[in-house]
TIVO-2410 file (N, C-alpha, C; in nm, 3 decimals):
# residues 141
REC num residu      c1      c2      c3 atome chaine
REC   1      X  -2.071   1.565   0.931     N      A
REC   1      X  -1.963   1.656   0.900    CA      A
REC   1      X  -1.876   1.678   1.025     C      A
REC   2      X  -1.944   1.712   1.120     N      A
REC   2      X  -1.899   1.756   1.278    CA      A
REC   2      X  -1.809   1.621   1.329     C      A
REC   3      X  -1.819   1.520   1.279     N      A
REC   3      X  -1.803   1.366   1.301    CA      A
REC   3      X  -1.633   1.321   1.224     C      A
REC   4      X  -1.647   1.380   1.087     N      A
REC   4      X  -1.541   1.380   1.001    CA      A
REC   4      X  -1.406   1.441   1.051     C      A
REC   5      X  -1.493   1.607   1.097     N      A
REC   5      X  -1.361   1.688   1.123    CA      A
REC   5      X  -1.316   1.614   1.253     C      A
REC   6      X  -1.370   1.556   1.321     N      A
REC   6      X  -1.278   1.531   1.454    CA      A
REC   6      X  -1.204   1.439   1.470     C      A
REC   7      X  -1.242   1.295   1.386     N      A
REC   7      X  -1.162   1.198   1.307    CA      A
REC   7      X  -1.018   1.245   1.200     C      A
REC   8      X  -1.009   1.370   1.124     N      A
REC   8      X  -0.958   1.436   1.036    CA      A
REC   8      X  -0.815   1.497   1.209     C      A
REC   9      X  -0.923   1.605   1.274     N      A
REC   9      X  -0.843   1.663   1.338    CA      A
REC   9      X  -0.741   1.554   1.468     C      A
REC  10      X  -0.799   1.436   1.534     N      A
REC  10      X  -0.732   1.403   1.609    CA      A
REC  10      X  -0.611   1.304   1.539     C      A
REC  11      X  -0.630   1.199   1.420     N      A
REC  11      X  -0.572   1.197   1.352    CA      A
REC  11      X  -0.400   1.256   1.315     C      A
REC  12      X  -0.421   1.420   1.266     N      A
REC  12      X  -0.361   1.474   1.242    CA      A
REC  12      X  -0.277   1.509   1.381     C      A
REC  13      X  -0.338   1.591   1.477     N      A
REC  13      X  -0.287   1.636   1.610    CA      A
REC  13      X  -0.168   1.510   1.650     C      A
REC  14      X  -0.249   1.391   1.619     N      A
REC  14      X  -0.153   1.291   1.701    CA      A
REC  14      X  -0.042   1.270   1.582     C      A
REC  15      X  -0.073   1.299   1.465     N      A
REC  15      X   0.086   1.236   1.370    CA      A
REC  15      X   0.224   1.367   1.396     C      A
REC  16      X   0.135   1.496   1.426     N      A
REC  16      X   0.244   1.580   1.448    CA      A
REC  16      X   0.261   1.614   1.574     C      A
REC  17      X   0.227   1.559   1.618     N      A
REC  17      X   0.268   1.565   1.801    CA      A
REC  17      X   0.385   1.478   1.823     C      A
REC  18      X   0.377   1.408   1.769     N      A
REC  18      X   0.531   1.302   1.775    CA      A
REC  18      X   0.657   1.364   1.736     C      A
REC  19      X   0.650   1.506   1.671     N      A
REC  19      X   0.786   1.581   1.661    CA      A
REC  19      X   0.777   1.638   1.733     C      A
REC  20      X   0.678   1.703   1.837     N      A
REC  20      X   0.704   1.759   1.988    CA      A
REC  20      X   0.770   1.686   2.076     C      A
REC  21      X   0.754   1.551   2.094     N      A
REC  21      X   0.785   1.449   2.141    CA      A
REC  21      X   0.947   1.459   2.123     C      A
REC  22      X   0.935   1.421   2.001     N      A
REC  22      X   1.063   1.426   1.933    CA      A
REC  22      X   1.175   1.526   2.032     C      A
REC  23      X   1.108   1.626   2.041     N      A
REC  23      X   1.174   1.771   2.033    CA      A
REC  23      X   1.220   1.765   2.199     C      A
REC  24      X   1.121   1.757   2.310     N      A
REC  24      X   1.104   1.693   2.418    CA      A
REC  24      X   1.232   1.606   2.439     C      A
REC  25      X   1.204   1.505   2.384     N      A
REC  25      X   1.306   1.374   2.434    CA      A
REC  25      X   1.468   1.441   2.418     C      A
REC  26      X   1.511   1.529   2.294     N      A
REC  26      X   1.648   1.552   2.252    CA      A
REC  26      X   1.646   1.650   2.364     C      A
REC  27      X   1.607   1.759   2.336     N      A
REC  27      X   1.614   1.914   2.475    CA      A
REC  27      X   1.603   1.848   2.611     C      A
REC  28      X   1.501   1.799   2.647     N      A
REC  28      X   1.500   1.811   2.805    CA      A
REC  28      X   1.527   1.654   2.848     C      A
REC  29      X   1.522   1.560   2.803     N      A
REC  29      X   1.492   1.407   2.834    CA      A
REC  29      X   1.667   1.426   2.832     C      A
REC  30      X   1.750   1.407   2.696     N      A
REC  30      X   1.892   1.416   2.697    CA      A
REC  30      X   1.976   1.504   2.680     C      A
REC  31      X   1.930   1.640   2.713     N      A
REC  31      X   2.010   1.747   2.726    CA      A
REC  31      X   2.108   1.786   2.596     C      A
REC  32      X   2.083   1.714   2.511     N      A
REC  32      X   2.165   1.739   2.350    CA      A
REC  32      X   2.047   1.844   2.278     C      A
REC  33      X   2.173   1.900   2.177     N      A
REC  33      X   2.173   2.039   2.089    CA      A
REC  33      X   2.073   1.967   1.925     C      A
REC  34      X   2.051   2.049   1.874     N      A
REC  34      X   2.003   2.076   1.746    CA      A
REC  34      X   2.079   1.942   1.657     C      A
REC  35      X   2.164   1.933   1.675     N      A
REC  35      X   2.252   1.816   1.590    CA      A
REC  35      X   2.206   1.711   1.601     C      A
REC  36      X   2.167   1.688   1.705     N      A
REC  36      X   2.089   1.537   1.763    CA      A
REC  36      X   1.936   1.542   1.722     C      A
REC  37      X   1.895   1.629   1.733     N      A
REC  37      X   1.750   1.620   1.671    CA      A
REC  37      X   1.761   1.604   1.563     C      A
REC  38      X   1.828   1.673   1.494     N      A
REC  38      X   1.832   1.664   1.360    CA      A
REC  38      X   1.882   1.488   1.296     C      A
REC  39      X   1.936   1.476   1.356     N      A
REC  39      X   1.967   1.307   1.343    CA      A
REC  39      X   1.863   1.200   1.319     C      A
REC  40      X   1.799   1.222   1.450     N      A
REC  40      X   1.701   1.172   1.471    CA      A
REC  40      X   1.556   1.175   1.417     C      A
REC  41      X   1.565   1.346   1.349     N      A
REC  41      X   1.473   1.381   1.231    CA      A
REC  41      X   1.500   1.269   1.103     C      A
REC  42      X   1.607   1.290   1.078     N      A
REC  42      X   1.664   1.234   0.942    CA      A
REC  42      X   1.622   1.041   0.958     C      A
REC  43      X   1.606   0.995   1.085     N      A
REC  43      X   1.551   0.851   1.131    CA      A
REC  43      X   1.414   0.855   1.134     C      A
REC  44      X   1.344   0.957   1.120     N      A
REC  44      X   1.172   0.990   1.148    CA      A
REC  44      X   1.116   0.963   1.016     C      A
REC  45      X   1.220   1.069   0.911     N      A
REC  45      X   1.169   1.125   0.790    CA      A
REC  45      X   1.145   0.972   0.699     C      A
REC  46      X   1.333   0.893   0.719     N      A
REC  46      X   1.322   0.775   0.667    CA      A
REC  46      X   1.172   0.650   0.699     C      A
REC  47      X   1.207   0.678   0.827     N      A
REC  47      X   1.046   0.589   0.883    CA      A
REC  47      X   0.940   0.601   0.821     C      A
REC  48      X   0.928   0.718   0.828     N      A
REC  48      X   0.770   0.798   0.674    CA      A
REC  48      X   0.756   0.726   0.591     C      A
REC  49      X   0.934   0.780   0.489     N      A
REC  49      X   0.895   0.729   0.414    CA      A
REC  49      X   0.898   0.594   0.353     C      A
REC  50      X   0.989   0.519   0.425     N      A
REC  50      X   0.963   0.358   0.351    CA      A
REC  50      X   0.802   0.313   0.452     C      A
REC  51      X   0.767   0.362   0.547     N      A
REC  51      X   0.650   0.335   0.597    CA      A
REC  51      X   0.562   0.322   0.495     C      A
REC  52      X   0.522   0.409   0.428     N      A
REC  52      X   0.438   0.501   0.351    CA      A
REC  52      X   0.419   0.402   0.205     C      A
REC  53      X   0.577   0.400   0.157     N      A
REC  53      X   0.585   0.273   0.047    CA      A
REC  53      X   0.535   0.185   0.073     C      A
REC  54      X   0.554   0.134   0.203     N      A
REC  54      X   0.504  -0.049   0.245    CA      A
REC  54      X   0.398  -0.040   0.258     C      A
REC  55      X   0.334   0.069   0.303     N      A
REC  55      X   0.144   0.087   0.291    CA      A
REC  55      X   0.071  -0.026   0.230     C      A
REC  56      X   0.095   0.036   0.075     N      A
REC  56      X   0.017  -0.041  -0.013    CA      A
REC  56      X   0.008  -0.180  -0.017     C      A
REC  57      X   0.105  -0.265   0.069     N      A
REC  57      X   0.120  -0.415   0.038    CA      A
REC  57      X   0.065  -0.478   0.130     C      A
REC  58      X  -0.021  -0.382   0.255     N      A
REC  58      X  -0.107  -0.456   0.320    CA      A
REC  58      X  -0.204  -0.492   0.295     C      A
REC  59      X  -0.263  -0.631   0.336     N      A
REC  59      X  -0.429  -0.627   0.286    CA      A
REC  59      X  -0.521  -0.542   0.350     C      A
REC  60      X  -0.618  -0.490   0.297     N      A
REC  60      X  -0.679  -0.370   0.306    CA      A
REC  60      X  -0.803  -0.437   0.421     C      A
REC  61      X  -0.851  -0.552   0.391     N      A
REC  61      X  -0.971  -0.588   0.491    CA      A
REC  61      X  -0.939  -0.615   0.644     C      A
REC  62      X  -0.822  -0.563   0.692     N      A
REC  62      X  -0.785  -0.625   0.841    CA      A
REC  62      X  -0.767  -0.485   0.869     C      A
REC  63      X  -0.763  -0.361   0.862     N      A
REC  63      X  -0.737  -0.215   0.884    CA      A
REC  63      X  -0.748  -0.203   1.031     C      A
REC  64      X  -0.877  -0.228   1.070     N      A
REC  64      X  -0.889  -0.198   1.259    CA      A
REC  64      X  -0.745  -0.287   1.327     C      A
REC  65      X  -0.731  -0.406   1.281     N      A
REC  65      X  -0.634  -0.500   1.349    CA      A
REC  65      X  -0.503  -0.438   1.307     C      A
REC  66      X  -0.496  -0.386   1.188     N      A
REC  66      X  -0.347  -0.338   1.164    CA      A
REC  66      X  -0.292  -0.202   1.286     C      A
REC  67      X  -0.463  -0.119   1.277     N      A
REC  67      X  -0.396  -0.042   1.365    CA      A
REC  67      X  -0.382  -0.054   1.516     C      A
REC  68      X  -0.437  -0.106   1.548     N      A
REC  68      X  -0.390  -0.178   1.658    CA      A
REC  68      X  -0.297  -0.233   1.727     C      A
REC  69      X  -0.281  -0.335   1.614     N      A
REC  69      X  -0.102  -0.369   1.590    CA      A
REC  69      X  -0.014  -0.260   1.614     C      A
REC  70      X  -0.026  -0.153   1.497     N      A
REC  70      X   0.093  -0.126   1.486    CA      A
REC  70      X   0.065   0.012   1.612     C      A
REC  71      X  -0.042   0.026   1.635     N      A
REC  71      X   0.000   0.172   1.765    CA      A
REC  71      X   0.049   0.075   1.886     C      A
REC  72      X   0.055  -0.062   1.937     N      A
REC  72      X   0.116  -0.113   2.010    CA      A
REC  72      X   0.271  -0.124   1.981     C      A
REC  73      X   0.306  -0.102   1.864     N      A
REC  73      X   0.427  -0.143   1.863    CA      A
REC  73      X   0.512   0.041   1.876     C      A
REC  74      X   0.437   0.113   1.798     N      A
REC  74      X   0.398   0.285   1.815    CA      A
REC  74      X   0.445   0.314   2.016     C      A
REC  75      X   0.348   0.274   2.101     N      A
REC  75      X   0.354   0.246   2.196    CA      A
REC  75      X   0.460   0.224   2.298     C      A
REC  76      X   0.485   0.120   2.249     N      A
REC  76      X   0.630   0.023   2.319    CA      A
REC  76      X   0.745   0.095   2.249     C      A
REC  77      X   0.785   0.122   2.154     N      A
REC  77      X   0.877   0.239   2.136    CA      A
REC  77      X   0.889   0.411   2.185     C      A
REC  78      X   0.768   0.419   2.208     N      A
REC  78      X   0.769   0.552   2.297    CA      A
REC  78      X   0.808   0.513   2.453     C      A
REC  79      X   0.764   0.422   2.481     N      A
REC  79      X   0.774   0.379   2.613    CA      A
REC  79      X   0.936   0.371   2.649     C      A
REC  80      X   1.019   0.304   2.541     N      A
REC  80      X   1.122   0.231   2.494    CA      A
REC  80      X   1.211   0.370   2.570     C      A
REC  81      X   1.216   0.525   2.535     N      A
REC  81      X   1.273   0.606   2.531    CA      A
REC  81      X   1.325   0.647   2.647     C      A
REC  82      X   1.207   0.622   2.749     N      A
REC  82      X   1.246   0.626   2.950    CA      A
REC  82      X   1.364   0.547   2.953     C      A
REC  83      X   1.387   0.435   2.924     N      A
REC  83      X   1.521   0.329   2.943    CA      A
REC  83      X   1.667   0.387   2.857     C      A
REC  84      X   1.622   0.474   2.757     N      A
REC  84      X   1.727   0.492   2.661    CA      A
REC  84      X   1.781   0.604   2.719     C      A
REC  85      X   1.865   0.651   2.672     N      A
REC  85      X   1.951   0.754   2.757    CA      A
REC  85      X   2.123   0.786   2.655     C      A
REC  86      X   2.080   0.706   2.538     N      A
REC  86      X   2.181   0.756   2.434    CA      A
REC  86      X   2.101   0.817   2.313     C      A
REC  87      X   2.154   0.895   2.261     N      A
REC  87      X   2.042   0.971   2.149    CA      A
REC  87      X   2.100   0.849   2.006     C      A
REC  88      X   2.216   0.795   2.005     N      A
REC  88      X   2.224   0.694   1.879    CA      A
REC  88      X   2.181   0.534   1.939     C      A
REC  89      X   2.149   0.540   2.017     N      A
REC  89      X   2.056   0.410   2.084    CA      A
REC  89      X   1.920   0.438   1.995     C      A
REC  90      X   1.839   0.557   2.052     N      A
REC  90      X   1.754   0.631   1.988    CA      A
REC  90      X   1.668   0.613   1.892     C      A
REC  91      X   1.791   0.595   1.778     N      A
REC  91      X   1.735   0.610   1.646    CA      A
REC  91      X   1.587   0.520   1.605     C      A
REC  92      X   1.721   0.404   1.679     N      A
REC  92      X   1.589   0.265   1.591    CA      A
REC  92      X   1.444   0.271   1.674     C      A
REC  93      X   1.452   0.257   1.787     N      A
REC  93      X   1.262   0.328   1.820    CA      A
REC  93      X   1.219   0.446   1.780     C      A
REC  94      X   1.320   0.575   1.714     N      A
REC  94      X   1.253   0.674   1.635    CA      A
REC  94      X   1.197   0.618   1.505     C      A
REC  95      X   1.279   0.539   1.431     N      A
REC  95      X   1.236   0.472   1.273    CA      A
REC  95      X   1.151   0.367   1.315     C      A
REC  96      X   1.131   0.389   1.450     N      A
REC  96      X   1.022   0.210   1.409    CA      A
REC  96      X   0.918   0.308   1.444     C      A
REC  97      X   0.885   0.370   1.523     N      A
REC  97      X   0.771   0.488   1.541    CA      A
REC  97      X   0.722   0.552   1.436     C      A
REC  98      X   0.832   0.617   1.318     N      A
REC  98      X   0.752   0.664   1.234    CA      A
REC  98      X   0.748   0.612   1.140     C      A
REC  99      X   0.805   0.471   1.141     N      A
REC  99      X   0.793   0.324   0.993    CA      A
REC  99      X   0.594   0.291   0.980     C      A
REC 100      X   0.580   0.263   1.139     N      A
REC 100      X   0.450   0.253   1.172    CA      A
REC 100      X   0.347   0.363   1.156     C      A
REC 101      X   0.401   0.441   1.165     N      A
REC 101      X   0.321   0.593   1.179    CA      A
REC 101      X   0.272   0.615   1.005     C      A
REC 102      X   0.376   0.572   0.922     N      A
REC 102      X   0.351   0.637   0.767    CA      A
REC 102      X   0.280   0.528   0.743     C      A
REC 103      X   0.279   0.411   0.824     N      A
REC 103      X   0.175   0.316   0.757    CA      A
REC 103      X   0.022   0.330   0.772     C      A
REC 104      X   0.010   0.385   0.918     N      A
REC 104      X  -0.095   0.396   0.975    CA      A
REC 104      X  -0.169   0.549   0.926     C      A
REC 105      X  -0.077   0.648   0.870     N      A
REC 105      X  -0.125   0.731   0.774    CA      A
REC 105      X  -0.200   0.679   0.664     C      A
REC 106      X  -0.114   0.638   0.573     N      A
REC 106      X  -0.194   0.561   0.465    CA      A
REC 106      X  -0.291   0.504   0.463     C      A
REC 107      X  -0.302   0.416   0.532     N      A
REC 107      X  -0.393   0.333   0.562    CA      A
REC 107      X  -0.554   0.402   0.627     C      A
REC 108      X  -0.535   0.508   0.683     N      A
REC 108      X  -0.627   0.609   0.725    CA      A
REC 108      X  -0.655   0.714   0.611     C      A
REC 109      X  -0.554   0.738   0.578     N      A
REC 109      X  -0.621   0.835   0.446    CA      A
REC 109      X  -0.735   0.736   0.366     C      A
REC 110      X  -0.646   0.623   0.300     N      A
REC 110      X  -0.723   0.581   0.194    CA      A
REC 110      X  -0.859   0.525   0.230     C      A
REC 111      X  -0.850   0.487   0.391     N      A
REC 111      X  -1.017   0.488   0.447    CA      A
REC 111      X  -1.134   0.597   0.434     C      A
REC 112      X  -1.034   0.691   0.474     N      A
REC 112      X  -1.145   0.810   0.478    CA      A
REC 112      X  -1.132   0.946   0.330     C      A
REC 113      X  -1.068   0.853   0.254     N      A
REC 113      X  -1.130   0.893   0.126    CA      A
REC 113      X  -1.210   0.851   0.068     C      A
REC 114      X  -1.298   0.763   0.123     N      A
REC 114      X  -1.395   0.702   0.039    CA      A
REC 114      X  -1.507   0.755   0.116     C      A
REC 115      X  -1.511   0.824   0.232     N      A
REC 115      X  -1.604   0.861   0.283    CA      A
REC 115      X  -1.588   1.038   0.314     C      A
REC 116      X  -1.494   1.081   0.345     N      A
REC 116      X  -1.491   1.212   0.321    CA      A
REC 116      X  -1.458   1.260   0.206     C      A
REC 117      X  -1.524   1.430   0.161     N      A
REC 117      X  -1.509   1.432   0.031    CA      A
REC 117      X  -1.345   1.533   0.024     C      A
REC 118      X  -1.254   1.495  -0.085     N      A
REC 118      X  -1.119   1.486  -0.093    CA      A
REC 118      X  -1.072   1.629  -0.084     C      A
REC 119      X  -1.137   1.702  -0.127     N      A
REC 119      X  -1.106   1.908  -0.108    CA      A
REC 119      X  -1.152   1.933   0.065     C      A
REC 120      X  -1.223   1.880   0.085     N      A
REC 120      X  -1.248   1.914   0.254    CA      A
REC 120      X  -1.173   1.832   0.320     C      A
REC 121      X  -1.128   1.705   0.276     N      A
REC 121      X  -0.995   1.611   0.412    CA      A
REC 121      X  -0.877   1.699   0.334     C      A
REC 122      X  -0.870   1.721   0.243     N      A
REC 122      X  -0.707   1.831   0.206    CA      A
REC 122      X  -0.713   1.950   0.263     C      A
REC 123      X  -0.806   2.047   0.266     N      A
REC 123      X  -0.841   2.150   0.316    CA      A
REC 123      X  -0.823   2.174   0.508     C      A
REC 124      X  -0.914   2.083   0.539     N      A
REC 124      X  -0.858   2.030   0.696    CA      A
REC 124      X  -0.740   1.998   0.722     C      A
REC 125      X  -0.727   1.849   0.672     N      A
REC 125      X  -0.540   1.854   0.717    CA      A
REC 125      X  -0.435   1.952   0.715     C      A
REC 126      X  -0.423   2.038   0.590     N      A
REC 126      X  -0.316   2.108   0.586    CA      A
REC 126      X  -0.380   2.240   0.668     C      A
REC 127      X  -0.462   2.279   0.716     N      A
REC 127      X  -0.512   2.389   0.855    CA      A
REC 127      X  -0.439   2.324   0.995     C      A
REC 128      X  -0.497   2.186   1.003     N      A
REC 128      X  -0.418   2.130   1.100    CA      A
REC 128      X  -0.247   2.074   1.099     C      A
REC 129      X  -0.243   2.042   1.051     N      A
REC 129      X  -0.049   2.056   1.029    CA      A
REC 129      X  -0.026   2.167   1.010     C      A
REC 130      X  -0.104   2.282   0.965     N      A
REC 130      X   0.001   2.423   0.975    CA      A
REC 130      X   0.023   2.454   1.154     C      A
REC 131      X  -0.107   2.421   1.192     N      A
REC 131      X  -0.110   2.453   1.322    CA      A
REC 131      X  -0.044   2.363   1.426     C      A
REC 132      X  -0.039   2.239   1.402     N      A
REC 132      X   0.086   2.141   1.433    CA      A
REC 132      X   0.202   2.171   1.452     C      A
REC 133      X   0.226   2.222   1.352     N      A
REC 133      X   0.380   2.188   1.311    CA      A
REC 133      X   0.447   2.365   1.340     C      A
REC 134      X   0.338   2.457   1.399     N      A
REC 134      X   0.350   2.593   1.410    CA      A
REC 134      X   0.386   2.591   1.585     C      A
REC 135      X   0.270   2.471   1.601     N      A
REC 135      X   0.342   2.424   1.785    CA      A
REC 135      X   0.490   2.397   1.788     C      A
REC 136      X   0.538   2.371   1.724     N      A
REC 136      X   0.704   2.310   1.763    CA      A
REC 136      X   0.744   2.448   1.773     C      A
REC 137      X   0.751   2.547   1.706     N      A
REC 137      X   0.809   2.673   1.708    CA      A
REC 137      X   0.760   2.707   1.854     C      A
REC 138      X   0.654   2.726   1.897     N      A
REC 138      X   0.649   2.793   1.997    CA      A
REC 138      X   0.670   2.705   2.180     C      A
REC 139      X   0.721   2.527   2.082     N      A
REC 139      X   0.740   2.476   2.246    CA      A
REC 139      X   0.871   2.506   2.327     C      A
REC 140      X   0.934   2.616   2.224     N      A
REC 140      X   1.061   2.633   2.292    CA      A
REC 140      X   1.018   2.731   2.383     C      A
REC 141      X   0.885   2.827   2.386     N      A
REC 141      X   0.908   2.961   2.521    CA      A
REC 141      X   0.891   2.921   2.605     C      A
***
């Protein structure tokens, strides 16, 4: 059980930490307003979700190698952001970050639904994304 939640919790911590990131790079990295995040939200959200669609069309028996793959490519687009220095440069390592990210969701859920039971990984996650996503509010003090 003790084993589940921490797989469940780091998981989660790391998919919504990337809008801190997010939040980070627009405020202090390029000194742009709310408009620009928001842009760049609207390049995140898209990433999700055609990520998320393309899920399903991977083959399911290569999972360790996919993620691998794709947090390298996860990776090299975060990295990507030190060199960038235009927020519409931006975009496309924001959508390739979270193209990969909704894949690598999927692909983790539907693993650990077969082994965690489905009211306790729903129950967990949404404790942890409240508390996630409750951090962005307070990384502005």
């Amino acid at each position: 059980m003790l084993t589940q939640f921490i797989i469940l919790t780091i998981g989660n911590l790391f998919f919504n930490m990337q809008g801190l990131l997010l939040l980070f790079y627009v405020e202090d990295f390029l000194h742009k307003g709310p408009i620009f995040f928001s842009m760049l939200g609207i390049a995140s959200e898209a990433g999700i979700i055609l990520g998320s669609a393309y899920a399903p069309k991977i083959k399911k028996g290569k999972i360790g190698f996919y993620h691998v793959l794709f947090g390298t490519f996860i990776s090299i687009s975060l990295v990507s952001y030190i060199v960038i220095h235009n927020v519409f440069l931006a975009v496309v390592p924001t959508f390739i970050i979270f193209f990969f990210s909704g894949i690598n969701s999927v692909l983790t859920s539907s693993v650990l639904l077969r082994v965690i039971d489905k009211e306790y990984m729903g129950r967990v996650r949404g404790t942890i994304s409240a508390i996630s996503n409750g951090l962005v509010t307070f990384s502005v003090l």
